[in-house]
C-alpha positions in Angstrom: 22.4 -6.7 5.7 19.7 -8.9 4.7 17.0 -8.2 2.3 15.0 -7.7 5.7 17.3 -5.7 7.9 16.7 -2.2 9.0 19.6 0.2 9.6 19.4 2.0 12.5 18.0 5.6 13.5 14.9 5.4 11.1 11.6 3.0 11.1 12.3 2.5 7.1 15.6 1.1 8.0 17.1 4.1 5.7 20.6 5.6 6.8 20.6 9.4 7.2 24.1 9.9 5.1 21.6 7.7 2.4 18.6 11.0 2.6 21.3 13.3 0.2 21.2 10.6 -2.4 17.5 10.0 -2.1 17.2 13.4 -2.5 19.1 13.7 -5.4 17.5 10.9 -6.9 13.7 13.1 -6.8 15.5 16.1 -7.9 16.8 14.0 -11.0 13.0 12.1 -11.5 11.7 16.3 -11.5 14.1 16.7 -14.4 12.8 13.7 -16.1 9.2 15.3 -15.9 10.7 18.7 -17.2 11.8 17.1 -20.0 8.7 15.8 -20.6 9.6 11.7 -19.0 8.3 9.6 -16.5 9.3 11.0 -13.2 12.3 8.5 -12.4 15.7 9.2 -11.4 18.0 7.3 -10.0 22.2 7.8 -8.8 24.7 4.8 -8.0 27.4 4.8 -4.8 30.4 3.5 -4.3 31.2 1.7 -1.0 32.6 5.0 0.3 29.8 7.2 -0.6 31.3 8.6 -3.8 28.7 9.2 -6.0 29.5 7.6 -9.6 27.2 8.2 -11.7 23.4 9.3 -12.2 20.9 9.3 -14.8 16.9 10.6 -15.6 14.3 8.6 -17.2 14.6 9.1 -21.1 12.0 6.7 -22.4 10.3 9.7 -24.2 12.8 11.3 -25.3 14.9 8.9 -26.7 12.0 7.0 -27.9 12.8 3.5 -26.2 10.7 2.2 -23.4 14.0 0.6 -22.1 15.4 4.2 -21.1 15.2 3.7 -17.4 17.8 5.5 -15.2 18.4 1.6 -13.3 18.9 -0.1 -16.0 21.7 3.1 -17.3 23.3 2.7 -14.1 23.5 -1.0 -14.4 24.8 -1.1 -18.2 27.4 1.7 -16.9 28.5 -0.5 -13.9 29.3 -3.4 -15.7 31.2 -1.1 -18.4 33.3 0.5 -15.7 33.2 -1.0 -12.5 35.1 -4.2 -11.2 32.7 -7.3 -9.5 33.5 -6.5 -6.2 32.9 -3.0 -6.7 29.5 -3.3 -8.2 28.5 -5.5 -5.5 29.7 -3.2 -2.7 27.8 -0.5 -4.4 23.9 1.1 -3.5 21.6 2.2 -6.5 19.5 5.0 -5.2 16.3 5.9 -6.8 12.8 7.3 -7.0 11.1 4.5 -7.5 10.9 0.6 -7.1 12.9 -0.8 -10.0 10.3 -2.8 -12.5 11.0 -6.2 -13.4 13.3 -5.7 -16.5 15.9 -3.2 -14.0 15.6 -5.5 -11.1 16.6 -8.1 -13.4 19.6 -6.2 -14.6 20.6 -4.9 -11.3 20.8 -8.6 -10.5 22.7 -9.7 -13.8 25.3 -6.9 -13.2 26.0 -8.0 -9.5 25.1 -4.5 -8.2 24.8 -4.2 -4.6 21.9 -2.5 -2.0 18.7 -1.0 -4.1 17.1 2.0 -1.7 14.0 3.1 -3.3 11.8 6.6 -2.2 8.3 5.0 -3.8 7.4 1.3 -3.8 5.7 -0.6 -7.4 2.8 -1.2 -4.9 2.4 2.7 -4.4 2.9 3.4 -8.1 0.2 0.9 -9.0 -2.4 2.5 -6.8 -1.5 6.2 -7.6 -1.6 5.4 -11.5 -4.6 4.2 -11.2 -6.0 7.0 -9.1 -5.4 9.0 -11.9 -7.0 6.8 -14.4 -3.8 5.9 -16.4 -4.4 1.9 -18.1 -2.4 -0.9 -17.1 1.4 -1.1 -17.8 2.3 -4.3 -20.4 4.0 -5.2 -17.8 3.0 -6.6 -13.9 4.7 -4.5 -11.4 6.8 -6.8 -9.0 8.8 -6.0 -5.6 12.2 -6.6 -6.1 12.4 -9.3 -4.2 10.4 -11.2 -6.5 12.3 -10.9 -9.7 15.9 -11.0 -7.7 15.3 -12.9 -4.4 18.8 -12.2 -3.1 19.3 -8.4 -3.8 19.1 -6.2 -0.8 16.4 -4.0 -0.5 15.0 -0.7 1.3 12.1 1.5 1.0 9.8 3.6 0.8 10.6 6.5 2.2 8.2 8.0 4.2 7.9 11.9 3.3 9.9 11.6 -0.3 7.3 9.0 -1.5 4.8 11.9 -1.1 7.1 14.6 -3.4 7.2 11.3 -6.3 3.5 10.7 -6.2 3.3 14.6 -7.1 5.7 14.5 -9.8 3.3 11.6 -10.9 0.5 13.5 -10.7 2.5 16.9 -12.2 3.3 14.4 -15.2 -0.3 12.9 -16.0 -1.6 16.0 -15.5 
């Protein structure tokens, strides 16, 4: 697929045997919020659907504002997956991946990105709720890593991410 090609059966070009991970991927950004984080989650695929690994944003917690679950999942691919496996691979996740995670999604070689919220929607609900602008621009994907793959939002899920947003500032 191209960076602009829809699967087929859904308007947002997203696979039904890709909802479970989605899924997964809000349950794990509601965890992050639990735990007092920014509501991200994310959960990398193998080829055959095998899930690999998964990961919550820790930024808080740990203290380092480059905790993102995307940029876990890309440091763990390059420890333990081979090239063509990376590149055959889908990272799932709540949200849009910033700049610095796009960039090392690209870096790693990691395949098709599916995102339930976009940077654009982040943007506008952040600062619906008044919260200052990030140090850093939000970008699409496609304009930090032209040649990745991309897919999303999710119509629906996008909704259950802006609450956790909202649940989190609140």
């Amino acid at each position: 697929m191209t960076p602009t090609e829809h699967a087929p059966g859904r308007p947002d070009g997203v696979a039904p045997e890709d909802l479970p991970h989605l899924r997964r991927c809000v349950e794990l950004a509601a965890e992050a919020v639990d735990a007092g984080d920014y509501p991200f989650g994310s959960v990398l695929v193998a080829a055959g659907g095998q899930v690999l690994a998964e990961d919550r944003n820790r930024e808080n917690t740990a203290g380092d504002a480059t905790r993102h679950p995307e940029f876990e999942l890309a440091r763990w691919a390059a420890a333990n997956m081979t090239a063509a496996g990376r590149s055959a691979a889908t990272v799932f996740t709540s949200g849009e991946h910033c700049p610095m995670c796009a960039a090392a999604h690209a870096w790693t070689g990691l395949g098709r990105i599916v995102y339930v919220s976009s940077s654009e929607q982040l943007t506008a609900w952040l600062a619906e709720l008044g919260v200052p602008p990030s140090p850093v621009r939000a970008l699409a994907i496609g304009e930090v890593a032209p040649g990745l793959t991309v897919q999303g939002p999710v119509a629906g899920l996008d909704e259950q991410v802006r609450e956790l947003h909202r649940r989190f500032r609140g």
